[in-house]
MOPAC internal coordinates of N, CA, C and O (Angstrom, degrees):
PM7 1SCF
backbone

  N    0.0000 0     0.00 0     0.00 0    0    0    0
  C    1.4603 1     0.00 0     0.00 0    1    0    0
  C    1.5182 1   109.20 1     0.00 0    2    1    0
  O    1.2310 1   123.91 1   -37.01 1    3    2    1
  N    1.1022 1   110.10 1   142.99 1    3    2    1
  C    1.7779 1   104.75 1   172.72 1    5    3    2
  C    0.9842 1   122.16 1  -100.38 1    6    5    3
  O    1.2310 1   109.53 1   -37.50 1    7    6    5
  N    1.2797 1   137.24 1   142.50 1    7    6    5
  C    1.5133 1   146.85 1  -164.58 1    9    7    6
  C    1.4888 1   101.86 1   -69.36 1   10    9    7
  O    1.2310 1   119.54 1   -24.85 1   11   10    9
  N    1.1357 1   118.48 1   155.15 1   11   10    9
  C    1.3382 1   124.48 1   174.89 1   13   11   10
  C    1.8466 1   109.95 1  -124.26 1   14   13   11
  O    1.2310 1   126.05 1   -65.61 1   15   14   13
  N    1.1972 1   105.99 1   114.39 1   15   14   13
  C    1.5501 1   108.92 1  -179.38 1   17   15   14
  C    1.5987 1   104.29 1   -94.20 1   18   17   15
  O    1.2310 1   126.79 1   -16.10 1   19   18   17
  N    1.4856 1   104.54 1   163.90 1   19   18   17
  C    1.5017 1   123.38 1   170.72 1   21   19   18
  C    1.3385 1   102.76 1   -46.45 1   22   21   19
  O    1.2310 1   125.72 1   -45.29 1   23   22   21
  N    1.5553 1   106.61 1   134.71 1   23   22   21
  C    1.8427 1    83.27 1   158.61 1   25   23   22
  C    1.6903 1    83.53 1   112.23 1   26   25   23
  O    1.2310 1   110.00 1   134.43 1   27   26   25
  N    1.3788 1   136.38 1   -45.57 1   27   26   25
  C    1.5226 1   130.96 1  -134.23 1   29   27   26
  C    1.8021 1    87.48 1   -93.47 1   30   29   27
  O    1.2310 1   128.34 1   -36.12 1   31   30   29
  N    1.3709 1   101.55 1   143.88 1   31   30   29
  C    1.7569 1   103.05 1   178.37 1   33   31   30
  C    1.8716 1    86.21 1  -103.81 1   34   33   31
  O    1.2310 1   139.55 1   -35.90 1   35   34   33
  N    1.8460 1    79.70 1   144.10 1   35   34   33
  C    1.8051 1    88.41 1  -177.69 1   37   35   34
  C    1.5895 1    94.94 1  -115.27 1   38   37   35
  O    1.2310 1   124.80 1   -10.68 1   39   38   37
  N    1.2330 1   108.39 1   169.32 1   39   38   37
  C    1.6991 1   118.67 1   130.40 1   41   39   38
  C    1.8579 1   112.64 1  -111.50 1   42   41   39
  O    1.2310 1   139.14 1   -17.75 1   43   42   41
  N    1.3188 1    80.49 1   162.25 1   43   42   41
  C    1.5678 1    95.69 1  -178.76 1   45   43   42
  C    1.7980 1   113.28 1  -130.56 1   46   45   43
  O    1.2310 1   114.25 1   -49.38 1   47   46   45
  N    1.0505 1   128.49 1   130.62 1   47   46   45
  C    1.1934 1   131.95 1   165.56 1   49   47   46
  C    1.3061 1   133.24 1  -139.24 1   50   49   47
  O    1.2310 1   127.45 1   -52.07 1   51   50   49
  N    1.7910 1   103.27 1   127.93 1   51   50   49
  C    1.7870 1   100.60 1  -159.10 1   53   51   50
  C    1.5843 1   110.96 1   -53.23 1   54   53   51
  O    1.2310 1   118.40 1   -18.99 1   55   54   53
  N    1.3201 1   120.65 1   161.01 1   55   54   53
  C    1.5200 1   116.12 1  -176.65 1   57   55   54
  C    1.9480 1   111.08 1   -83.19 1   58   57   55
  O    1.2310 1   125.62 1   141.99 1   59   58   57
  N    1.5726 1   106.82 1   -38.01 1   59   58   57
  C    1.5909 1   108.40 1  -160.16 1   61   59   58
  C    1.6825 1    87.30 1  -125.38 1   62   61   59
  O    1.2310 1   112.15 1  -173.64 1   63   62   61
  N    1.6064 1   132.41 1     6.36 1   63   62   61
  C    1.3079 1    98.28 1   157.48 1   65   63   62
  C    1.5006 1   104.58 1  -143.75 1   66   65   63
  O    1.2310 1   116.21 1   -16.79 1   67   66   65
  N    1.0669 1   124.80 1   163.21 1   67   66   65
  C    1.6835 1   136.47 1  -146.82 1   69   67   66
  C    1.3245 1   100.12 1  -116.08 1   70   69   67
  O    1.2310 1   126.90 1   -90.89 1   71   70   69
  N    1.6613 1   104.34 1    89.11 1   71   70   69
  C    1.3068 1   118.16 1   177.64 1   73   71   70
  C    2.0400 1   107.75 1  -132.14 1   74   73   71
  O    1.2310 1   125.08 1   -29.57 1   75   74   73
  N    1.4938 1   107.85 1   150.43 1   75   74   73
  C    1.4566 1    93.79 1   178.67 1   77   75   74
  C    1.0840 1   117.52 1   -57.60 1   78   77   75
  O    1.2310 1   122.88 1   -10.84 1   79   78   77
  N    1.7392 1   112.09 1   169.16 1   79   78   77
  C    1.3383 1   127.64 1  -146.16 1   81   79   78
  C    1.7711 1    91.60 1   -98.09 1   82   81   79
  O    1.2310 1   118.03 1   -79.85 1   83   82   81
  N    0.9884 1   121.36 1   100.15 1   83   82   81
  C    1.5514 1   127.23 1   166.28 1   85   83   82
  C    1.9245 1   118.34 1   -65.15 1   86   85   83
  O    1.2310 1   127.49 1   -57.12 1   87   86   85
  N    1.2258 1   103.19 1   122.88 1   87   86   85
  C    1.3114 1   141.01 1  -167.51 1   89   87   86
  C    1.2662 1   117.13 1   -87.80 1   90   89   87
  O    1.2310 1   106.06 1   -93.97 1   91   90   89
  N    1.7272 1   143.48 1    86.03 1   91   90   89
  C    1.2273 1   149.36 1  -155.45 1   93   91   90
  C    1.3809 1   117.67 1  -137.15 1   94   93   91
  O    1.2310 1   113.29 1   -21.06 1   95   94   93
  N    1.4058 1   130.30 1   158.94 1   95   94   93
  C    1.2426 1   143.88 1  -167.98 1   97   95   94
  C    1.6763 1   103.21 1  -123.80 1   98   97   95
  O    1.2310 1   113.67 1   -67.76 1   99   98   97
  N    1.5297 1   129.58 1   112.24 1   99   98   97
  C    0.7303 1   125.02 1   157.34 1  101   99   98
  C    1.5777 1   148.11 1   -22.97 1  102  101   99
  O    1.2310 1   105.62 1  -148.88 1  103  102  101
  N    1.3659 1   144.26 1    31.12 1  103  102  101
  C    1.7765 1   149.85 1  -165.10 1  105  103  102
  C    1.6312 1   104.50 1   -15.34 1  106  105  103
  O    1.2310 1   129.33 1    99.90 1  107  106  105
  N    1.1750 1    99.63 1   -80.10 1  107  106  105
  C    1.4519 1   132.97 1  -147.10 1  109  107  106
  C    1.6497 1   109.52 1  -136.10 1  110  109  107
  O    1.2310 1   128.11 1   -37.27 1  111  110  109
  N    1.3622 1   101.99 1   142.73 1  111  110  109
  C    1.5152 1   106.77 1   153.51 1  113  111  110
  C    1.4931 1   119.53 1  -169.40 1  114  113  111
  O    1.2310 1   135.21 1   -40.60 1  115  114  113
  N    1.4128 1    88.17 1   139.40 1  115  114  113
  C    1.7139 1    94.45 1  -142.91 1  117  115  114
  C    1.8707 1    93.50 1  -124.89 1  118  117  115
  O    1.2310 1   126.78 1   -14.06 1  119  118  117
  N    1.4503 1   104.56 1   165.94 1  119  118  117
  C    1.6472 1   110.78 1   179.02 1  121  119  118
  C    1.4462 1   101.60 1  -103.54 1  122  121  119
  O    1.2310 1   120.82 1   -11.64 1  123  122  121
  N    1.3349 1   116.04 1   168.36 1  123  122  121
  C    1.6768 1   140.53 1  -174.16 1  125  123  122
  C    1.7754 1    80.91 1   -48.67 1  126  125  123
  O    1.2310 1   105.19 1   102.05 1  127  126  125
  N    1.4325 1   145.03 1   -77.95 1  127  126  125
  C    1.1273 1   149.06 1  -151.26 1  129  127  126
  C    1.7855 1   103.56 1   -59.92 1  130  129  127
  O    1.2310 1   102.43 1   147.71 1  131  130  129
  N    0.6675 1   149.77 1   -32.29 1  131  130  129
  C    1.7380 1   168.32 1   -92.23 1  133  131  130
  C    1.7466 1    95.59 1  -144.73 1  134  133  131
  O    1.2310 1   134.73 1   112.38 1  135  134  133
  N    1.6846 1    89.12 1   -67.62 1  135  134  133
  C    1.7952 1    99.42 1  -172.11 1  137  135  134
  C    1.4590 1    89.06 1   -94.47 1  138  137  135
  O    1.2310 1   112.24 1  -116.39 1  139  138  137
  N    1.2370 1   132.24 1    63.61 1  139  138  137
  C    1.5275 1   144.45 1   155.76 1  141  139  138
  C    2.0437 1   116.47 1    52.62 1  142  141  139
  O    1.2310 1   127.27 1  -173.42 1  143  142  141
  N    1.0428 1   103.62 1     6.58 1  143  142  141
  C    1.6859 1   110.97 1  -177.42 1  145  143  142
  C    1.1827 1   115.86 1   -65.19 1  146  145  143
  O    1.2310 1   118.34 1   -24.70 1  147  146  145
  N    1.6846 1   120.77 1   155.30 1  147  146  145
  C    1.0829 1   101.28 1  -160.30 1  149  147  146
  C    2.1491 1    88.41 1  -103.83 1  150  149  147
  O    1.2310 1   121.76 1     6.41 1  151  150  149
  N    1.4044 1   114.24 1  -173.59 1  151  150  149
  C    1.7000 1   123.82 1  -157.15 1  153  151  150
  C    1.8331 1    89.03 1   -68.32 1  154  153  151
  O    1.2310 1   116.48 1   165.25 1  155  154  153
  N    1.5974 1   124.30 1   -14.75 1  155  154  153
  C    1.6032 1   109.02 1   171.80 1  157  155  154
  C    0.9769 1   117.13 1   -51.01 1  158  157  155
  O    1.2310 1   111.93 1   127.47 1  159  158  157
  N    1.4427 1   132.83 1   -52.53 1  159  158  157
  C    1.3345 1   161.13 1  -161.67 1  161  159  158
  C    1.6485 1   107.96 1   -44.23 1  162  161  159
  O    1.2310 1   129.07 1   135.28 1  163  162  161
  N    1.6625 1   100.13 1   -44.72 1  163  162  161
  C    1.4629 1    93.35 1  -171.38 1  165  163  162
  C    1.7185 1   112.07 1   -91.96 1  166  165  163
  O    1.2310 1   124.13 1  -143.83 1  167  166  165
  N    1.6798 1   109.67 1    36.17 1  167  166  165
  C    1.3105 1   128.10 1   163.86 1  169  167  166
  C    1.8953 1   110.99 1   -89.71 1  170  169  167
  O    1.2310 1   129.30 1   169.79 1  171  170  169
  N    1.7095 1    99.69 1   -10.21 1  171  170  169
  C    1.5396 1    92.48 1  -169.57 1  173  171  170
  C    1.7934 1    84.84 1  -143.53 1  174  173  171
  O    1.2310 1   112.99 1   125.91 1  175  174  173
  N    1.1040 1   130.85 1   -54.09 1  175  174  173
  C    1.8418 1   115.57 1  -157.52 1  177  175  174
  C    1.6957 1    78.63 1   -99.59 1  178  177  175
  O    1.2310 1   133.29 1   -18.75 1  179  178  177
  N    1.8773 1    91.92 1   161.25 1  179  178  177
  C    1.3192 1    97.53 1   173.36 1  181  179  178
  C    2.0094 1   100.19 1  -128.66 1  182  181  179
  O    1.2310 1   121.39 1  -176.25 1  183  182  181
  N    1.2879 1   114.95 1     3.75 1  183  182  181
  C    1.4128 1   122.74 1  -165.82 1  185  183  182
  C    1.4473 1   114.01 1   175.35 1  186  185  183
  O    1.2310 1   120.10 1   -62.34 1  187  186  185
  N    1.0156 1   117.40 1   117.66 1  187  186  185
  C    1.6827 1   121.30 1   172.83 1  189  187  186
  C    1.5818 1   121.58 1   -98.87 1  190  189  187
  O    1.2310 1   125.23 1   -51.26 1  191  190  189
  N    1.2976 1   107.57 1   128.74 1  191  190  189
  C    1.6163 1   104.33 1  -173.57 1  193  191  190
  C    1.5992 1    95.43 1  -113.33 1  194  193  191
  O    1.2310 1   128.84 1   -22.08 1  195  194  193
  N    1.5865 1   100.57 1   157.92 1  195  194  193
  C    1.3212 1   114.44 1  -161.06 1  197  195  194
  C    1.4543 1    94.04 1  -121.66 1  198  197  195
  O    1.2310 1    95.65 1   -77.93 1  199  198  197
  N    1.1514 1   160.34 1   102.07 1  199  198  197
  C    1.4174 1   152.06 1  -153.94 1  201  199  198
  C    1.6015 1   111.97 1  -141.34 1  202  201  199
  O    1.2310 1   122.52 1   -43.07 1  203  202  201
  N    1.2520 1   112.77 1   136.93 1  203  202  201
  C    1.9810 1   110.45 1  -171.19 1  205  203  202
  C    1.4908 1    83.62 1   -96.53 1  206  205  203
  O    1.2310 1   114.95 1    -9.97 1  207  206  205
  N    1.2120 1   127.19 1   170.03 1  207  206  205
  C    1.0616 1   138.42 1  -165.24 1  209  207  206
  C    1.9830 1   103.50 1  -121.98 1  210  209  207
  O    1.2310 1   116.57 1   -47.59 1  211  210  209
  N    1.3869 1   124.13 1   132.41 1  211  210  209
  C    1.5507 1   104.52 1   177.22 1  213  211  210
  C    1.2844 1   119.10 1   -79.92 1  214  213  211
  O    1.2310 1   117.79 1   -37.47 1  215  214  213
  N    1.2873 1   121.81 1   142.53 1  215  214  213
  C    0.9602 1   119.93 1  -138.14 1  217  215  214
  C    1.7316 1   166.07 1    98.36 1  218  217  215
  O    1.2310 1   144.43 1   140.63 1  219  218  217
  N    1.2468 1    70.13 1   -39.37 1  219  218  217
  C    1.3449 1    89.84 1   171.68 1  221  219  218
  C    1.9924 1   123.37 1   -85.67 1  222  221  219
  O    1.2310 1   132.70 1   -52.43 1  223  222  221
  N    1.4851 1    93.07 1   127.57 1  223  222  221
  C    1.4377 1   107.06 1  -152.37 1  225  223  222
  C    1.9243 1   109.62 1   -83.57 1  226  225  223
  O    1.2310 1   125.82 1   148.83 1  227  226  225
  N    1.5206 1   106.42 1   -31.17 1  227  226  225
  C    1.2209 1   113.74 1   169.04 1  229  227  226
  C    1.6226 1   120.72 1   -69.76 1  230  229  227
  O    1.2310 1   123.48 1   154.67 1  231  230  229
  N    1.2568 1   110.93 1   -25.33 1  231  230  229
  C    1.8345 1   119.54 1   177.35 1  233  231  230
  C    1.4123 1    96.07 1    71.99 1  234  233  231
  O    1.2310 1   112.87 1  -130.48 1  235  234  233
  N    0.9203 1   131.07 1    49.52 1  235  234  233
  C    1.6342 1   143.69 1   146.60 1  237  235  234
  C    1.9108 1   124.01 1   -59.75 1  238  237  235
  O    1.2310 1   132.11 1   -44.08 1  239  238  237
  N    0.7729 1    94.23 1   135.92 1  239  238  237
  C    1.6852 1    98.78 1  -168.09 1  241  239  238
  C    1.6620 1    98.59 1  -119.19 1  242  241  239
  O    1.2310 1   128.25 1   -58.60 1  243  242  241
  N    1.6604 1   101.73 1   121.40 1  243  242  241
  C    1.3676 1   119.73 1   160.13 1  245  243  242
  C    1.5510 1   128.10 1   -92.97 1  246  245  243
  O    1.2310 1   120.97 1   -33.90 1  247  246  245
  N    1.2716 1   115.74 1   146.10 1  247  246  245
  C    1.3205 1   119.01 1  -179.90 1  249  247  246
  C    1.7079 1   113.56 1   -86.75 1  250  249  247
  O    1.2310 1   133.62 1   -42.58 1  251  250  249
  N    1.2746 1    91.28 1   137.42 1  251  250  249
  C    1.8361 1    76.79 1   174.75 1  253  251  250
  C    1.8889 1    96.60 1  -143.11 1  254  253  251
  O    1.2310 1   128.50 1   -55.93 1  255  254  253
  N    1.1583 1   101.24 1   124.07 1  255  254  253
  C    1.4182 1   113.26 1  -157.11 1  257  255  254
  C    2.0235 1    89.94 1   -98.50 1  258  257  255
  O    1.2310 1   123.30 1   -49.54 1  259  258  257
  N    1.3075 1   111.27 1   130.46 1  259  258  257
  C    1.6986 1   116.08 1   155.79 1  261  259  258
  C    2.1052 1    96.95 1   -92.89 1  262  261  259
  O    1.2310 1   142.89 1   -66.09 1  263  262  261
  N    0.9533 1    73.15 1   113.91 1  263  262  261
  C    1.8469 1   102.05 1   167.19 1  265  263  262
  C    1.9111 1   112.55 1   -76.85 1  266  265  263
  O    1.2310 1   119.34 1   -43.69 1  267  266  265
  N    1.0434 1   118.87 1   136.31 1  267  266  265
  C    1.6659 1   116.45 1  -162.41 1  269  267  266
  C    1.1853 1    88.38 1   -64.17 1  270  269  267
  O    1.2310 1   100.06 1   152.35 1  271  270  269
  N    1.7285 1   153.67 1   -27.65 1  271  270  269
  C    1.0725 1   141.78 1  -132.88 1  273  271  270
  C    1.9526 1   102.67 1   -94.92 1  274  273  271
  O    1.2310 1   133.82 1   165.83 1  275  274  273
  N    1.7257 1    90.89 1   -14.17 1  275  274  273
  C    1.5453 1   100.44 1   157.98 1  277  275  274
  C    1.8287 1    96.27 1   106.89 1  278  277  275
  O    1.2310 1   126.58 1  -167.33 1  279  278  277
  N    1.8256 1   104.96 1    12.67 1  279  278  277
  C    1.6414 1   101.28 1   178.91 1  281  279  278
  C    1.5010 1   107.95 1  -118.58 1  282  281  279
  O    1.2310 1   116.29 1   -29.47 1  283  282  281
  N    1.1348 1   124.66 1   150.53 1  283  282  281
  C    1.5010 1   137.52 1   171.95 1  285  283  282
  C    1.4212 1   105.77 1   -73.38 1  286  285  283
  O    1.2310 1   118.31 1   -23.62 1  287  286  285
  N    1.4406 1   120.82 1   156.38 1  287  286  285
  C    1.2664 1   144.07 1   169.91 1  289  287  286
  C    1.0816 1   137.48 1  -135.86 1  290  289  287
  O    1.2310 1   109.76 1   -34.48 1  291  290  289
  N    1.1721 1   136.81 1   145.52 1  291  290  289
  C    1.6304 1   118.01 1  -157.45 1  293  291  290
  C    1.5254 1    97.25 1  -150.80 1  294  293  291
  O    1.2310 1    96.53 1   -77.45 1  295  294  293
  N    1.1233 1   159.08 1   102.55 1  295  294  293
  C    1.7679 1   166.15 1  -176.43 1  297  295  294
  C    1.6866 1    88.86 1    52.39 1  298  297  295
  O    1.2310 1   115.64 1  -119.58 1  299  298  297
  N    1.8248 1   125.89 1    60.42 1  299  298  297
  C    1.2887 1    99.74 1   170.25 1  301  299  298
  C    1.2687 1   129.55 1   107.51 1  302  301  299
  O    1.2310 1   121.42 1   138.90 1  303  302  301
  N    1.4768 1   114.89 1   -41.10 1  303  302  301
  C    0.8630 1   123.22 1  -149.83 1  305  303  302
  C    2.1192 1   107.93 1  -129.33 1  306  305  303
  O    1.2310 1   114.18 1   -68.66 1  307  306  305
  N    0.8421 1   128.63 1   111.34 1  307  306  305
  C    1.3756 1   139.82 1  -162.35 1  309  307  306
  C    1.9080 1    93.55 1   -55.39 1  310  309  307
  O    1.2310 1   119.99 1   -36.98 1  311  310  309
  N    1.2414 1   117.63 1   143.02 1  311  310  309
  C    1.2879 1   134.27 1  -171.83 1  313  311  310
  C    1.8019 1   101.04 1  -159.59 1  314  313  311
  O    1.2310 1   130.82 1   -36.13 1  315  314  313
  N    1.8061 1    96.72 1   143.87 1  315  314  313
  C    1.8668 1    89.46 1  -177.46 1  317  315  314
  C    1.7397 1    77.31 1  -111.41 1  318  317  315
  O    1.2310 1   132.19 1   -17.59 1  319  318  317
  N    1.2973 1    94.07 1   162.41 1  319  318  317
  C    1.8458 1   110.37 1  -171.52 1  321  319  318
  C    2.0486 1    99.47 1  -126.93 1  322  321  319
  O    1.2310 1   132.92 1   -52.58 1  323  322  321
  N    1.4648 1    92.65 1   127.42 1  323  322  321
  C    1.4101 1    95.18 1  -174.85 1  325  323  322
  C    1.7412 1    93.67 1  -115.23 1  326  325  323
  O    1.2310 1   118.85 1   -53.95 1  327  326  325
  N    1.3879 1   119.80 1   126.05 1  327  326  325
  C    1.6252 1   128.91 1   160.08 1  329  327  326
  C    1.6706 1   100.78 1   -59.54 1  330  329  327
  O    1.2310 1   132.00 1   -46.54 1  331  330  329
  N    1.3954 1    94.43 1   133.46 1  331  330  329
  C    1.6025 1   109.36 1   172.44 1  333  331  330
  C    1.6755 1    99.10 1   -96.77 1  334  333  331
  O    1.2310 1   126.72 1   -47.79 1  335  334  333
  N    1.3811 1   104.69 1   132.21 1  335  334  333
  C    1.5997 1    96.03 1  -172.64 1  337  335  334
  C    1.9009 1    98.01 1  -117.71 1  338  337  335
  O    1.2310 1   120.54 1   -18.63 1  339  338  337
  N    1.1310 1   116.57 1   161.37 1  339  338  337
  C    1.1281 1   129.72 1  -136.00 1  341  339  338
  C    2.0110 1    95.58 1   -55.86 1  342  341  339
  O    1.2310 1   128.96 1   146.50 1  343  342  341
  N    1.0488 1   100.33 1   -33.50 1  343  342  341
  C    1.3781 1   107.01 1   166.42 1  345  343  342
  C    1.5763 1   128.26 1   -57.37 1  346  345  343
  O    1.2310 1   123.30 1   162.26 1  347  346  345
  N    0.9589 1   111.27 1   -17.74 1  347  346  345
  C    1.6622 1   118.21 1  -167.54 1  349  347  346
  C    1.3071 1   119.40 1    72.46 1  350  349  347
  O    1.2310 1   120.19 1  -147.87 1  351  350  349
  N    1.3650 1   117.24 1    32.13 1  351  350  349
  C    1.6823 1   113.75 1   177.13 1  353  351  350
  C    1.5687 1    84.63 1  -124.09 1  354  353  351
  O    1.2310 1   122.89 1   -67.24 1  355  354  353
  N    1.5635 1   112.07 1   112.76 1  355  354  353
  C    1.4266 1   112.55 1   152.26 1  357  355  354
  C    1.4162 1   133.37 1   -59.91 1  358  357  355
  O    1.2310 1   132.39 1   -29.74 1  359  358  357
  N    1.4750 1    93.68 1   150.26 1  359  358  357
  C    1.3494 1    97.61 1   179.78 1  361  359  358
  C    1.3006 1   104.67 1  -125.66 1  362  361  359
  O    1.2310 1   124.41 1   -27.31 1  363  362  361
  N    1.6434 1   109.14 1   152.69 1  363  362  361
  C    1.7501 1   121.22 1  -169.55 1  365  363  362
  C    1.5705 1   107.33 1   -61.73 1  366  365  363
  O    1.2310 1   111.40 1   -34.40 1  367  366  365
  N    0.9688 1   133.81 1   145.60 1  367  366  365
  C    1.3328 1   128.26 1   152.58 1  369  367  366
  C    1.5316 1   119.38 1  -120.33 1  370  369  367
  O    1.2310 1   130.19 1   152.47 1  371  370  369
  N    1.3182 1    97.95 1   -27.53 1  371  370  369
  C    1.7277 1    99.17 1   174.82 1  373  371  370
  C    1.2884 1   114.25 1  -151.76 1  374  373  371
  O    1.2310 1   120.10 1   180.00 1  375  374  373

């Protein structure tokens, strides 16, 4: 899997329902200890990403949790996240 640094523009796409592909900028990304959780936590998330979304006019920040099972999540709901690389041809990450 490739790491995702601050700074990295993603796409995101839900896994089981067919919605457009949302377009985000990496903030932050922080561990279960970081975003205040207590040592259970790292039985299910392994990294939380903090990502602004483009577009978006309020500057609202979503969570997008990597789950140990090795899948991303986004309000719930499983999403695979592709890095946009400086070229504009994404690449898979999960």
């Amino acid at each position: 899997m490739e790491d995702l640094l601050v700074g990295d523009r993603i796409s995101l796409t839900f896994d089981d329902i067919s919605r457009d592909e949302i377009t985000a900028t990496v903030c932050r990304t922080l561990s279960d200890t970081e975003e205040g959780l207590g040592p259970e936590s790292e039985d299910y998330i392994c990294l939380w990403l903090e990502i602004s979304r483009e577009g978006e006019t309020r500057g609202a920040i979503d969570n997008v949790l990597l789950m140990t099972n090795g899948r991303y999540s986004l309000d719930g709901q499983f999403v695979t996240i592709r890095k946009i690389c400086a070229n504009n041809a994404p690449s898979a990450v999960a």
